[in-house]
N, CA, C and O of each residue as an XYZ file, in Angstrom:
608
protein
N       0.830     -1.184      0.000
C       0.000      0.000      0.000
C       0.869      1.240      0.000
O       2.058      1.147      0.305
N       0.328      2.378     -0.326
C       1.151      3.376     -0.503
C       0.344      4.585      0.006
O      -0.881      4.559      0.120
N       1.142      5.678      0.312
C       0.587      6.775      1.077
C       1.071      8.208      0.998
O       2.187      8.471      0.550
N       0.245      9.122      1.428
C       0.891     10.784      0.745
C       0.455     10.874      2.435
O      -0.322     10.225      3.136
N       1.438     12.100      2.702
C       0.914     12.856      3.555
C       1.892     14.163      3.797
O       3.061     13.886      4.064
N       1.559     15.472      3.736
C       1.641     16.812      3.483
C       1.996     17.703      4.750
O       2.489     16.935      5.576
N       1.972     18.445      5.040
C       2.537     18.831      6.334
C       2.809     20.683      6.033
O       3.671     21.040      5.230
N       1.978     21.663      6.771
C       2.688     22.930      6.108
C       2.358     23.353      8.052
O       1.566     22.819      8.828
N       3.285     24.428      8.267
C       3.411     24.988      9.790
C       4.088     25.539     10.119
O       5.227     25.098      9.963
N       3.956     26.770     10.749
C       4.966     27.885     11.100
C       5.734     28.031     11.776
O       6.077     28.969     12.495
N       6.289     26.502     11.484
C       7.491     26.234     12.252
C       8.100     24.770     11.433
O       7.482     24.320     10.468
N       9.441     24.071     11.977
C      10.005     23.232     11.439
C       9.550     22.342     11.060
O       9.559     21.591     12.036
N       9.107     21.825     10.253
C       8.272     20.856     10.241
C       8.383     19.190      9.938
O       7.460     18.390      9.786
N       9.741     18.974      9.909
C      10.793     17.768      9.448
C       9.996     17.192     10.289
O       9.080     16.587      9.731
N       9.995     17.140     11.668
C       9.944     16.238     12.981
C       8.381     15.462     12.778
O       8.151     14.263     12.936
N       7.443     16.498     12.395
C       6.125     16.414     12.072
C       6.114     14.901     10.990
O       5.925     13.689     11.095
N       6.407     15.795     10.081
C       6.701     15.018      8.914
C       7.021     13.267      8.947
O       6.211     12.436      8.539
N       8.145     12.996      9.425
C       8.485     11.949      9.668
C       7.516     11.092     10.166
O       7.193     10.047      9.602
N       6.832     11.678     11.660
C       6.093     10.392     12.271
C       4.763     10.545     11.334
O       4.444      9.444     10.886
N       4.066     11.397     10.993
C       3.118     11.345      9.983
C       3.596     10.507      9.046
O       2.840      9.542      8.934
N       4.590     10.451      8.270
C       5.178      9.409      7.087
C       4.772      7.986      7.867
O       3.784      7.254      7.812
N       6.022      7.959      8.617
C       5.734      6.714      9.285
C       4.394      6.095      9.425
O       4.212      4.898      9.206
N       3.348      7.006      9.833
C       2.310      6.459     10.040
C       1.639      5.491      8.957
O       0.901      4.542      9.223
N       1.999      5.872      7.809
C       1.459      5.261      6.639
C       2.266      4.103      6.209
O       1.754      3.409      5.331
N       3.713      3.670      6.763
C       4.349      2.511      5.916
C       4.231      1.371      6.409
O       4.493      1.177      7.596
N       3.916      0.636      5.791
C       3.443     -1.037      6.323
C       4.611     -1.961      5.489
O       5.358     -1.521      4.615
N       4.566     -3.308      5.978
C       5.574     -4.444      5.477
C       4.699     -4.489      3.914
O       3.535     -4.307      3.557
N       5.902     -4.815      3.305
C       5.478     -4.848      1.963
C       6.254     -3.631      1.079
O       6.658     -3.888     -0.055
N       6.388     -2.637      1.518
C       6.225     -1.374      0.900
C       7.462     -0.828      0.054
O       7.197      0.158      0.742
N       8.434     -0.516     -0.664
C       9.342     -0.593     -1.453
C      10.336      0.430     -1.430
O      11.483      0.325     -1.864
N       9.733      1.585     -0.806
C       9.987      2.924     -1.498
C       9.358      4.096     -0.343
O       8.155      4.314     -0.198
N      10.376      4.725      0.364
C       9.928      6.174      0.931
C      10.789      7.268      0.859
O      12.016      7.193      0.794
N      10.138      8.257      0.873
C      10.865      9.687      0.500
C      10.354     10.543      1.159
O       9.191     10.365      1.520
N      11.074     11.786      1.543
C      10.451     12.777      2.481
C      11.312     14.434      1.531
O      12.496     14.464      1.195
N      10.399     15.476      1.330
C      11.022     16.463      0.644
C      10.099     17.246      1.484
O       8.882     17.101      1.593
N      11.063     18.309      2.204
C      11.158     19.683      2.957
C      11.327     21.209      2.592
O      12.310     21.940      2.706
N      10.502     21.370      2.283
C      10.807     23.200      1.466
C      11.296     24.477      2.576
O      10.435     25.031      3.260
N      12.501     24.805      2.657
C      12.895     25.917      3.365
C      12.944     27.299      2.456
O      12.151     28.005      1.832
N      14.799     27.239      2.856
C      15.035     28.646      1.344
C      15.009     27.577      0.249
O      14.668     28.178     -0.769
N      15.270     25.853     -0.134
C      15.413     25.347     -1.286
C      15.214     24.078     -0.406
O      15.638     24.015      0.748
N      14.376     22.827     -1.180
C      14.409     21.976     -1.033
C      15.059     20.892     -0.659
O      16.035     20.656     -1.370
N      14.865     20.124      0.225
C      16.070     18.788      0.810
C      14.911     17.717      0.572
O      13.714     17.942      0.752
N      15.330     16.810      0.244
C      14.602     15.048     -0.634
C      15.511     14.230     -0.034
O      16.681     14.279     -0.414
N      15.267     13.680      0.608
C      15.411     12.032      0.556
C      14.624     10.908      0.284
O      13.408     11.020      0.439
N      15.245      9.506     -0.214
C      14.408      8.545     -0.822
C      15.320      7.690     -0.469
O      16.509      7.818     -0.762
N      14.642      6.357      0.461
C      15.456      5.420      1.083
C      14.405      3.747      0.200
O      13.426      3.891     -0.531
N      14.707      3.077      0.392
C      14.282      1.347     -0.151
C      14.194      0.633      1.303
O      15.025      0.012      1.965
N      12.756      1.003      1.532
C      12.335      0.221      2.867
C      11.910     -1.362      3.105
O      11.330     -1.916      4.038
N      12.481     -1.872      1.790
C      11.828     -3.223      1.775
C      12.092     -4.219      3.067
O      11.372     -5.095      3.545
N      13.552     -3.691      3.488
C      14.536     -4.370      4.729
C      14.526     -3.920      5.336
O      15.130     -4.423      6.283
N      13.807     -2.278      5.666
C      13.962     -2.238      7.096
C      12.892     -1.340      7.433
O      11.930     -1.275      6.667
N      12.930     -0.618      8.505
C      11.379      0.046      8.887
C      12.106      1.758      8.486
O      13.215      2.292      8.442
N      10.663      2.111      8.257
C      10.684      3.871      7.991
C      11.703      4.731      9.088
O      12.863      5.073      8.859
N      11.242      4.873      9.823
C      11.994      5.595     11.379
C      13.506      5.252     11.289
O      14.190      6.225     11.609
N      14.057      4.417     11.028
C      15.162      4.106     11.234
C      16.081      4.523      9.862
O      17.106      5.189     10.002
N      15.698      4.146      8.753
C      16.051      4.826      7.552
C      15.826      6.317      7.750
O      16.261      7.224      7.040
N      15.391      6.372      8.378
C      15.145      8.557      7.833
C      15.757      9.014      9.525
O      16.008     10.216      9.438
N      15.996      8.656     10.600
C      16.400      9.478     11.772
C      17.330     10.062     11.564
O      17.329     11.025     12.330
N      18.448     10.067     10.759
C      19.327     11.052     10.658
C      18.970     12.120      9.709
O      19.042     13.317      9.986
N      18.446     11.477      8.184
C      18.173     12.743      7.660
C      17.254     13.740      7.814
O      17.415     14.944      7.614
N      15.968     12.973      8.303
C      15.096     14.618      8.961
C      15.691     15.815      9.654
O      15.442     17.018      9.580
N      16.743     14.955     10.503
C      17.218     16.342     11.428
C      18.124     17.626     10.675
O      18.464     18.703     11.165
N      18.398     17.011      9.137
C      19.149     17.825      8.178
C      18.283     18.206      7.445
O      18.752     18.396      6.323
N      16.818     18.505      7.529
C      15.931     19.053      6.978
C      15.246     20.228      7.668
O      14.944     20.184      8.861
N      15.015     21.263      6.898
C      14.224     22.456      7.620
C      13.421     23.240      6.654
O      13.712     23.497      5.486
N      12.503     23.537      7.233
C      11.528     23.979      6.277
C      10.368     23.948      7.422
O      10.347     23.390      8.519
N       9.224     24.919      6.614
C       7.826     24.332      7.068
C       7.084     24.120      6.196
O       5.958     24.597      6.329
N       7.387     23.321      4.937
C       5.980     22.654      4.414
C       6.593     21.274      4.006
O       7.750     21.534      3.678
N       6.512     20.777      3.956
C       6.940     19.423      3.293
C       5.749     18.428      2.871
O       4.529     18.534      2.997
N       6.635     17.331      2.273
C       5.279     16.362      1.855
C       6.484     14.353      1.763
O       7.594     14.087      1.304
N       5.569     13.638      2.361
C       5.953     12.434      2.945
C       5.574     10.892      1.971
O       4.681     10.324      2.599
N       5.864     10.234      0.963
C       5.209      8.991      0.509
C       6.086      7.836      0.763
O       7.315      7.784      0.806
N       4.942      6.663      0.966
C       5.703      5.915      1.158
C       4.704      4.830     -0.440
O       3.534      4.784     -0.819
N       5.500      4.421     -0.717
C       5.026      3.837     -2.200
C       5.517      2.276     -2.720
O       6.722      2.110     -2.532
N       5.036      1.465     -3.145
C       5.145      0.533     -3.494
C       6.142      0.106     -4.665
O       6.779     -0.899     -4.981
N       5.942      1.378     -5.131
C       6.987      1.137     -6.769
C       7.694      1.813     -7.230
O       8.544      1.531     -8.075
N       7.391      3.160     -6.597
C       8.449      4.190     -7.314
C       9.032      4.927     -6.128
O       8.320      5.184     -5.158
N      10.493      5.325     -6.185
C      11.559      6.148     -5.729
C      10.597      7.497     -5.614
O      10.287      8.162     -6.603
N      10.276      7.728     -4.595
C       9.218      9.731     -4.647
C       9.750     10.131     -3.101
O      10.313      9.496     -2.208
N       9.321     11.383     -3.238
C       9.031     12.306     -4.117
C       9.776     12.995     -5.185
O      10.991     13.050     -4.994
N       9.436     13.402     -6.004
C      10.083     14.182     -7.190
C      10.015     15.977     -6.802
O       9.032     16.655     -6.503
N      11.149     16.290     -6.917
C      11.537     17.541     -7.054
C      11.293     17.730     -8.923
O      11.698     17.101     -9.900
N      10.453     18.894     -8.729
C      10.307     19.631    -10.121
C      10.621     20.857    -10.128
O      10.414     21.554     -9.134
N      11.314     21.464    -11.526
C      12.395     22.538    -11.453
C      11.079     23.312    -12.996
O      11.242     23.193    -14.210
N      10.289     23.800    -12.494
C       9.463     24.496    -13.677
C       9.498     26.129    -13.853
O       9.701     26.815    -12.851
N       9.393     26.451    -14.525
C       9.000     27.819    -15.137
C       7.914     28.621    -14.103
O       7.676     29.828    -14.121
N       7.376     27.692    -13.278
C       6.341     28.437    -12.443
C       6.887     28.310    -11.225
O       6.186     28.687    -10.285
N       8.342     27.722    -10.904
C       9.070     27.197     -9.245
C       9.290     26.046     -9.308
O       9.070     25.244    -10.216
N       9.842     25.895     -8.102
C      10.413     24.571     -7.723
C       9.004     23.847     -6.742
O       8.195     24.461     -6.047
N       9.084     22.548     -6.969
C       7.974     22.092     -6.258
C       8.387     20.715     -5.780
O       9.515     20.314     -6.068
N       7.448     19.857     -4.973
C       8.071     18.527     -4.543
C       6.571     17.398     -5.193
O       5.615     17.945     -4.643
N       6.220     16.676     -5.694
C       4.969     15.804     -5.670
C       5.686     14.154     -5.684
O       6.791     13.616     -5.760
N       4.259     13.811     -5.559
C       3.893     12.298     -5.413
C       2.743     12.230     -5.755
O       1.880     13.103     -5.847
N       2.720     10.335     -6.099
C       1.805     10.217     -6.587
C       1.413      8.841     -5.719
O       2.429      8.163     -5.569
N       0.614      8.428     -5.303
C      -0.597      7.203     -4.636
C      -0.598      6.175     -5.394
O      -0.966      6.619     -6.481
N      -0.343      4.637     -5.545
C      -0.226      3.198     -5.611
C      -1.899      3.175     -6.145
O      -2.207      2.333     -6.988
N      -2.972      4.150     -5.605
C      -4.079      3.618     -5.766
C      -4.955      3.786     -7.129
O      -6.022      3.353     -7.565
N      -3.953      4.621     -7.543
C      -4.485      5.005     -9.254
C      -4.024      3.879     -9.810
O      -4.691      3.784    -10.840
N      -3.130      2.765     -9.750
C      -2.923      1.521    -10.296
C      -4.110      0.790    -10.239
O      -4.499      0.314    -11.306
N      -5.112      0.492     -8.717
C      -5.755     -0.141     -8.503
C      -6.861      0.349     -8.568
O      -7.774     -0.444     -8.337
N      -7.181      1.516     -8.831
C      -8.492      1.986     -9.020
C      -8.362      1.574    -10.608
O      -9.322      0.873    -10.928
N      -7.424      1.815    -11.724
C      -7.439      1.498    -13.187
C      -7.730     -0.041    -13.314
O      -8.583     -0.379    -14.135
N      -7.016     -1.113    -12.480
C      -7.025     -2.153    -12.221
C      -5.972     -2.156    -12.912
O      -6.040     -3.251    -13.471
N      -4.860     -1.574    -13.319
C      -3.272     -1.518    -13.814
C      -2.720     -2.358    -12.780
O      -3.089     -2.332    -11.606
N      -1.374     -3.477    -13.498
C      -0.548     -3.386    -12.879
C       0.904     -2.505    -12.491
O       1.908     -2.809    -11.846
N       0.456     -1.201    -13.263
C       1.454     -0.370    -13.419
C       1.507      0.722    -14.240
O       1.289      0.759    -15.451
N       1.894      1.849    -13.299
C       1.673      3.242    -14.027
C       2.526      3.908    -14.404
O       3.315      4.044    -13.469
N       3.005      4.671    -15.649
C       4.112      5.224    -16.316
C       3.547      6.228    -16.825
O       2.331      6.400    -16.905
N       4.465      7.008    -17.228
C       4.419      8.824    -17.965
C       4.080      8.218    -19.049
O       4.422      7.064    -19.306
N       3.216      9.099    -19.953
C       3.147      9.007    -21.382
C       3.864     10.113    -22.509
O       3.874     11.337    -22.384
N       4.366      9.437    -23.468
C       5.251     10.252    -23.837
C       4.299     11.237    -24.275
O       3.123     11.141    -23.925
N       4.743     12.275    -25.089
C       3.813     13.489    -26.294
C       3.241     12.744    -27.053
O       2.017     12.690    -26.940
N       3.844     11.987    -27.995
C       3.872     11.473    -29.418
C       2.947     10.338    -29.003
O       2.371      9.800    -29.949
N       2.671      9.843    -27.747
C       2.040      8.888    -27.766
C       0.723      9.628    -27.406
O      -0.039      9.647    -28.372
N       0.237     10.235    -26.315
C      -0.529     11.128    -25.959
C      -1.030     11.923    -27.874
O      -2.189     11.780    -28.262
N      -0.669     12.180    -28.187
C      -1.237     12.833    -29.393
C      -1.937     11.692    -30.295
O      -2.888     12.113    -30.955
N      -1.628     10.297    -30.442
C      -1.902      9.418    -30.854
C      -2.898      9.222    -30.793
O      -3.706      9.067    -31.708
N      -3.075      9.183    -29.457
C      -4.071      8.440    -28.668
C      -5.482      9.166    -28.799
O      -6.573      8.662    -29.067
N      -5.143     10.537    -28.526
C      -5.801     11.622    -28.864
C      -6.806     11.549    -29.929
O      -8.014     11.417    -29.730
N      -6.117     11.663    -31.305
C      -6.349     11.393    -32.416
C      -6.597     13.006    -32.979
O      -7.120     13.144    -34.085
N      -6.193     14.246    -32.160
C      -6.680     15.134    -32.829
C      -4.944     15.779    -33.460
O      -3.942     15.078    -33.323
N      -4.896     17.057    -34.064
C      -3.721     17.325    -34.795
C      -2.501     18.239    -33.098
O      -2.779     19.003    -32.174
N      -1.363     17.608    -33.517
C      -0.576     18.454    -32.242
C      -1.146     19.892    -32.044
O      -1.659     20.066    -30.938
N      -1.158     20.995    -32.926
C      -1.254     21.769    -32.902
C      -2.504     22.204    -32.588
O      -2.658     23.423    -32.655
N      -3.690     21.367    -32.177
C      -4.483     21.953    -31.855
C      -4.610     21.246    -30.050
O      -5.626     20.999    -29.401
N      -3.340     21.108    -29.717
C      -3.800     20.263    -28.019
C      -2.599     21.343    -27.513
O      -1.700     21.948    -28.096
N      -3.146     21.247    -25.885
C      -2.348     22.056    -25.237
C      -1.186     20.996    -24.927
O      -1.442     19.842    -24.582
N      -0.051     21.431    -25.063
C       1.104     20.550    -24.652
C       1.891     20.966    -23.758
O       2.852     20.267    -23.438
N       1.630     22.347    -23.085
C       2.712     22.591    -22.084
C       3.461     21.845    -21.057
O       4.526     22.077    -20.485
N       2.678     20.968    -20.992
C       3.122     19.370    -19.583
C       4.731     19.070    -20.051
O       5.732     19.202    -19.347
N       4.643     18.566    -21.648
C       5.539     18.239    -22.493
C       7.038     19.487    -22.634
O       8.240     19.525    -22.372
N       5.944     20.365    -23.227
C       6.957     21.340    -24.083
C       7.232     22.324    -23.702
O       8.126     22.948    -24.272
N       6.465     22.947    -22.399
C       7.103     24.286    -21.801
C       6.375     25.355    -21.979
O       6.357     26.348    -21.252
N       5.460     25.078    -23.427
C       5.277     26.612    -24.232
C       4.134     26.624    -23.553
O       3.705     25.639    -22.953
N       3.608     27.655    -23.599
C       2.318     28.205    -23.084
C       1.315     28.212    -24.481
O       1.684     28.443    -25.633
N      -0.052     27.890    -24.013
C      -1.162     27.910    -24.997
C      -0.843     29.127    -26.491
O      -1.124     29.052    -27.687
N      -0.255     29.998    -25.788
C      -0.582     31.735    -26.418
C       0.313     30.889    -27.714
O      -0.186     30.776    -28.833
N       1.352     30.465    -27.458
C       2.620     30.185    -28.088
C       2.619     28.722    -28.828
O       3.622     28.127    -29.222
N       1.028     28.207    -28.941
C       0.701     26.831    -29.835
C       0.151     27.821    -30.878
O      -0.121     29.003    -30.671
N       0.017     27.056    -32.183
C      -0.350     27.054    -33.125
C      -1.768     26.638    -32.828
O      -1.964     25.527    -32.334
N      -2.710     27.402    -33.079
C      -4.349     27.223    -32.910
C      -4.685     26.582    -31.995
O      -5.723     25.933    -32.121
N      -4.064     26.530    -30.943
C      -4.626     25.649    -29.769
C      -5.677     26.424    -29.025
O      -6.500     25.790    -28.367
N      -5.731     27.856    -29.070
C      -6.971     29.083    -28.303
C      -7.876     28.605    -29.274
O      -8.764     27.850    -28.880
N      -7.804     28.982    -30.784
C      -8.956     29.122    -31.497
C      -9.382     27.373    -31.150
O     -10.221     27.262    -30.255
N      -9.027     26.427    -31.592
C      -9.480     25.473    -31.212
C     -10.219     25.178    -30.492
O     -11.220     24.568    -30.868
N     -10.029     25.475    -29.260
C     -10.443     25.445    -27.392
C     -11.870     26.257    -28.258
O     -12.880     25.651    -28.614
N     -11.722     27.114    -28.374
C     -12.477     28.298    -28.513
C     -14.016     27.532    -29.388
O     -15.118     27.561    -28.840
N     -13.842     27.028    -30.489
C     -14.197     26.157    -31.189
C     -15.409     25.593    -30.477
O     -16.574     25.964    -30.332
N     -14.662     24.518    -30.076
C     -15.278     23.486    -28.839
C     -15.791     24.052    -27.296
O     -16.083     23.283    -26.380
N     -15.839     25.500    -27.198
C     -16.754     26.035    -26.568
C     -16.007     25.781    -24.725
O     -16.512     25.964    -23.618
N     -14.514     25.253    -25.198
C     -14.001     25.378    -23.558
C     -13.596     26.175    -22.754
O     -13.429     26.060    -21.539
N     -13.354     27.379    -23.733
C     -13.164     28.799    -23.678
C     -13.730     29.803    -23.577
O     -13.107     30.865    -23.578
């Protein structure tokens, strides 16, 4: 099983963090990470298969400071992810349960090229910023399009 849990407070919030994490990791579990937002982000990601949460992370929380952070403990993937975007730096995760709510045995990024495929409509008329960075203004008919179809 896998688990998120978030943490923001006007004060340090590592210490928080941790036993909240903890709270969520059970035997079985593959994968935990803890990312702390101060002046810049601190991430760690330990492989709990062998041993328990608390004990993997007691040293590094105390090298964490911040007050917001966010805690997963996950079945399959190495998280949280630090993202470096055009709009800031950020930390996410993602939940084991979107596998099992799809009835997937497994969830992966989709590329563009496949996503457009799938789609079936022309690149230039889908928003791709996820992918490409650019902003709507800066697609080729992707407003008038929207616009079109009345989402606008």
């Amino acid at each position: 099983m896998s688990g998120i849990c978030g943490v923001v407070s006007k004060e340090n919030c590592s210490e928080t963090l941790l036993f909240a994490t903890d709270y969520h990791s059970n035997l079985g579990s593959q994968f935990a990470g803890m990312a702390v937002a101060g002046g810049t982000f601190k991430k760690k990601i330990h492989d709990i298969s062998q041993g328990q949460f608390k004990s993997k992370f007691s040293d590094d929380y105390a090298r964490m400071t911040g007050n917001k952070g966010i805690g997963v403990i996950s079945d399959n993937d190495a998280q949280p992810l630090i993202i470096h975007s055009r709009f800031g730096t950020y930390a996410m995760a993602m939940a084991g349960w979107i596998c099992k709510e799809l009835t997937a045995t497994s969830l992966q990024y989709l590329r563009l090229d496949d996503m457009v495929s799938a789609i079936g409509l022309a690149r230039e008329n889908l928003c791709t910023y996820c992918w490409t960075g650019k902003s709507l203004e800066v697609q080729n008919g992707a407003i008038e399009h929207a616009k079109k179809l009345d989402l606008l």
